[in-house]
N, C-alpha and C positions, 0 to 999 in steps of 0.2 A: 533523376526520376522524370518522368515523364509529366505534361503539363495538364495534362486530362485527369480526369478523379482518378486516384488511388484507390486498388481495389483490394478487397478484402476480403478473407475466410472469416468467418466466424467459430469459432469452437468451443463449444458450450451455449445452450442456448436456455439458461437458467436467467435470474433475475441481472446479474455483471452482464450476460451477453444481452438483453434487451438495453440496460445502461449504455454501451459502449455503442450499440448501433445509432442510439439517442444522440449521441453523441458527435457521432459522424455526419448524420445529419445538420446539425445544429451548426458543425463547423464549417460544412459543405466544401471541403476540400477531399473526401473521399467515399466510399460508398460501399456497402453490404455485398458481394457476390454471390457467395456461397453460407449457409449453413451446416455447419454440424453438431449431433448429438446423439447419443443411442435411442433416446426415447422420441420417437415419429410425435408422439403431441407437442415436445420442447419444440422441435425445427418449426411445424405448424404453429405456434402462439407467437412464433416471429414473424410470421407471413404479413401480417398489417403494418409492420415497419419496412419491409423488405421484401415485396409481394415480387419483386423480378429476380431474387436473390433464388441460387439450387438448393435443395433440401437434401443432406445426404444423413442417413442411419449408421453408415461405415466410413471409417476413419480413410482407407486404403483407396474408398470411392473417392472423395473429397481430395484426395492428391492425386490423384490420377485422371481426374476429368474434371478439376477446376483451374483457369488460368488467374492467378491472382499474382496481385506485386506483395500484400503483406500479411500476417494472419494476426488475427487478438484471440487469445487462449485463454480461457476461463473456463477449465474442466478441470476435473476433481486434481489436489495438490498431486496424487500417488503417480498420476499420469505426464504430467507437466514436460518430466525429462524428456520421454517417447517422443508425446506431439512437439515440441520446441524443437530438438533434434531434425525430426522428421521436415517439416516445415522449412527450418532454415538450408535443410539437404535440395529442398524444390525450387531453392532463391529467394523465397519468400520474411523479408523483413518481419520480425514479431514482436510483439507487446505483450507480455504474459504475466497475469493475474500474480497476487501472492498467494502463497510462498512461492518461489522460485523453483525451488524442487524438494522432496523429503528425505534426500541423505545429501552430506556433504559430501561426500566425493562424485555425486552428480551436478553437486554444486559447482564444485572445481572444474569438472570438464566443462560447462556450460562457458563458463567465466575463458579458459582456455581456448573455446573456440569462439568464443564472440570478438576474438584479437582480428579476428578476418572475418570476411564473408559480408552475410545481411547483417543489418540493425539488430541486435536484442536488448530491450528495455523490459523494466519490472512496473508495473501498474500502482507503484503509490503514488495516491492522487494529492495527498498533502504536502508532498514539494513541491507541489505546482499551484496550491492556494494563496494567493498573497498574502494573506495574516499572518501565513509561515517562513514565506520567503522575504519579506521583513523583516520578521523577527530573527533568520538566522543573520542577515544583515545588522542588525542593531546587536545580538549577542559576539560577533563575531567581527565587530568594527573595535573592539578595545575600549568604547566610551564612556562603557559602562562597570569596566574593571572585569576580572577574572569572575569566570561562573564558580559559584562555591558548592551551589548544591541543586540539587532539581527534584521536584515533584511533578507527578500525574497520576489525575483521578480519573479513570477511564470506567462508565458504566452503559449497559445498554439492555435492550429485551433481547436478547439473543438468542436464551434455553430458549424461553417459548418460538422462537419460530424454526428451529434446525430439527424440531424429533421428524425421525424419521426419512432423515435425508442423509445425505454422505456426510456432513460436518458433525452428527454422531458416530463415526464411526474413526476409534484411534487410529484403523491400519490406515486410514485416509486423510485424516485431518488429524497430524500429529500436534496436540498440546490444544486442544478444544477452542475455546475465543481467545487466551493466550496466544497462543499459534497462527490464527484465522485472525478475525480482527486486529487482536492485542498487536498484531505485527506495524500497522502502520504505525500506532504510537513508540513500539519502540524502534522503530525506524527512525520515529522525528527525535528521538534522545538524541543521538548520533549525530543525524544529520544537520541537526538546529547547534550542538556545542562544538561539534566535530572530533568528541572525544569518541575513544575506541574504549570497549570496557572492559574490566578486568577480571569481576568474581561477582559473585550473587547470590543472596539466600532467599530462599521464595517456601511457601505452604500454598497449596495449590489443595482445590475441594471439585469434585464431580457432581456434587449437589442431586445426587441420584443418575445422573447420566452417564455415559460411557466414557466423556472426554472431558476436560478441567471445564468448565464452568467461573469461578474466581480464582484469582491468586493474587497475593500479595508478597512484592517482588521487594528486595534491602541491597542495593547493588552498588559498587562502585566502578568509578571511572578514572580515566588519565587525569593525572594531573591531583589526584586524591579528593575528585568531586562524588559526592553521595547523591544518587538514584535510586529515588523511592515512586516505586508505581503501583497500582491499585484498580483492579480488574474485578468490575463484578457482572457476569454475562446474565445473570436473573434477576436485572433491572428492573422497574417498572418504566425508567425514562431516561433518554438518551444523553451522556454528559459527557462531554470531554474538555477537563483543563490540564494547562501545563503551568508550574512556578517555578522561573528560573529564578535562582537569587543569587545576587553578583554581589562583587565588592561595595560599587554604590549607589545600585541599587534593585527592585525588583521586577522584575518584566514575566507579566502575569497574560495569559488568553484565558479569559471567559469570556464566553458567546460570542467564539470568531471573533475578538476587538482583542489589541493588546493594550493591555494596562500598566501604566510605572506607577511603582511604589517606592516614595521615597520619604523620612519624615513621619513616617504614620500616617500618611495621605495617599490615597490613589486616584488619578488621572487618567484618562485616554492618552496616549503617546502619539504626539503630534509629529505628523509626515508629512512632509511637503511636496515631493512625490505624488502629480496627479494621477500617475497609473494605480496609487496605491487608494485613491481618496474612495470608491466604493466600499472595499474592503475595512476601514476603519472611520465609517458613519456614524452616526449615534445610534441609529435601531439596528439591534441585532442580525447579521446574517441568518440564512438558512442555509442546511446542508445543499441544494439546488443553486443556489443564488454564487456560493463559493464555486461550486464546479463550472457555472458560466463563465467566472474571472480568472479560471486556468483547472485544465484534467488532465490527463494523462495521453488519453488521444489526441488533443490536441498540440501536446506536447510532441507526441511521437511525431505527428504530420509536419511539426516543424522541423526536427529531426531531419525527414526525409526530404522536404522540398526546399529548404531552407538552410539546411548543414547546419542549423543551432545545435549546443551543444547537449549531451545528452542530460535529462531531469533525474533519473535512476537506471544509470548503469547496472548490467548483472553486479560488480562488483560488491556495490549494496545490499546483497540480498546474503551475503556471510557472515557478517557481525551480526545480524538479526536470526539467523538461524543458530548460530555458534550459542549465540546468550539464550535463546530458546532454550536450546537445549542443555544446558548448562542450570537455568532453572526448572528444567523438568528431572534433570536428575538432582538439584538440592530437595525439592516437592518428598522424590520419594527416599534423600539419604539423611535428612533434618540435618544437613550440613552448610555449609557456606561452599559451592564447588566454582572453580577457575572457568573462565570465559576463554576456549581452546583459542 
């Protein structure tokens, strides 16, 4: 790659594309070129981040009169396969929001051609938070004996702020905050034990909306570890924990810190690791604070000028759809169904 800023399409110019532009700035290794979106006021409310960047309304416009090295996709999931495709057909390396795509065998093609060509990475930004990339360190160094079981409590306001936008709408956003948000969490199951899962019974509620709203998820994994997750999208307040519980002992994250439990005691889990010493302070992170000390774009950029190794391969983006859907259909068969 060349040593000049990396240049960039944007696609989708919703709240992820104002995030990501944020982003590029912050890291100052590459820079906004281009916008796209159908709605002329999304392109315009970027313009104060990217006031030199083109505004296009048309998808067709945007490749065809934009020179760029890489593109960040965050338009609606139903689209993803087209623009991905598309994009990486023009050269253009890309980063593209979750889900990855909304059937599996566009799944597969993605996964097949990303063997050549441009970069394509998946935008989960919690493999790139170091609370997490410790903690998969420390579950997955053996010190702490074999994971036996896993818990996550995942809540947030979610209903109230999607009405009326694409993430109610199922042909769009298949499996409601389960689907949409719930994905990073259950990305980090996988990713943090590195077990692949097996089967899962889930009760999934729409809560008056078009698309699940809460579920609660009864799933297992390799190796005969139980995964218990818990999704409620009509939060009043934003929470996410994870309890891994090992043989000896338990490695907990509340409030961005991991915690050991051992004894009937818990501790802050001591790192010695200065890359790590923000990341587990005594005062709580914020969601802002963790994106400073690793995202996804920044991850990509290293990716590209740097040959570090990929943070979320496509690859990643199949067991997270696979189990999706696998608890979207126990929701409506009141059964226990297989993780294809």
């Amino acid at each position: 790659m060349p040593n000049s800023l990396i240049r960039f399409a944007i696609l989708g110019c919703g709240r992820m594309g104002r995030m990501h532009i944020e982003r590029l700035r912050t890291d100052g290794r590459g820079q906004a070129v281009a916008l796209f979106d159908t709605q002329s006021e999304a392109v315009e409310s970027l313009r104060e981040l990217a006031p030199d960047a083109r505004g296009f309304t048309s998808f067709d416009d945007l490749l065809n009169q934009t020179e760029a090295d890489a593109a960040i996709i965050g338009t609606p999931t139903s689209l993803h396969f087209d623009h991905i495709r598309a994009c990486r057909a023009r050269g253009w390396h890309v980063l593209c929001e979750k889900p990855l795509a909304d059937r599996r065998e566009h799944l597969l093609t993605l996964i097949d051609e990303s063997r050549s060509g441009p970069v394509l990475s998946v935008a989960y930004q919690r493999r790139s938070w170091p609370v997490y990339r410790v903690l998969r360190d420390e579950l997955q160094s053996g010190r702490w004996g074999a994971v036996r079981a896993v818990t996550s409590i995942n809540s947030e306001r979610w209903q109230q702020t999607m009405g009326g936008t694409w993430r109610d709408d199922p042909a769009i956003n298949l499996g409601g905050f389960l689907g949409d948000a719930g994905s990073h969490k259950i990305d980090l199951a996988f990713f943090l034990t590195g077990l692949r899962p097996l089967d899962v019974f889930a009760r999934n509620q729409t809560c008056g909306s078009r698309v699940e709203i809460n579920s609660s998820l009864s799933a297992r994994l390799e190796q005969d570890v139980l995964l218990t997750m818990h999704f409620t999208g009509h939060a009043q307040t934003f929470r996410e924990d994870f309890h891994f519980h090992c043989e000896h002992a338990d490695l907990l994250v509340r409030d961005w810190q991991i915690w050991l439990g051992r004894n009937n005691t818990l501790e802050p889990l001591s790192v010695t690791d200065p890359r790590w010493r923000a990341a587990m302070g005594v005062s709580p992170l914020t969601h802002p604070e963790l994106d400073l000390l690793g995202n996804p774009v920044s991850g990509f950029l290293d990716q590209l000028l740097l040959d570090a190794p990929p943070i979320a391969p496509p690859e990643c983006a199949l067991p997270v759809f696979d189990f999706t859907q696998a608890a979207l259909r126990s929701g409506r068969s009141g059964a226990v169904e297989a993780v294809a």
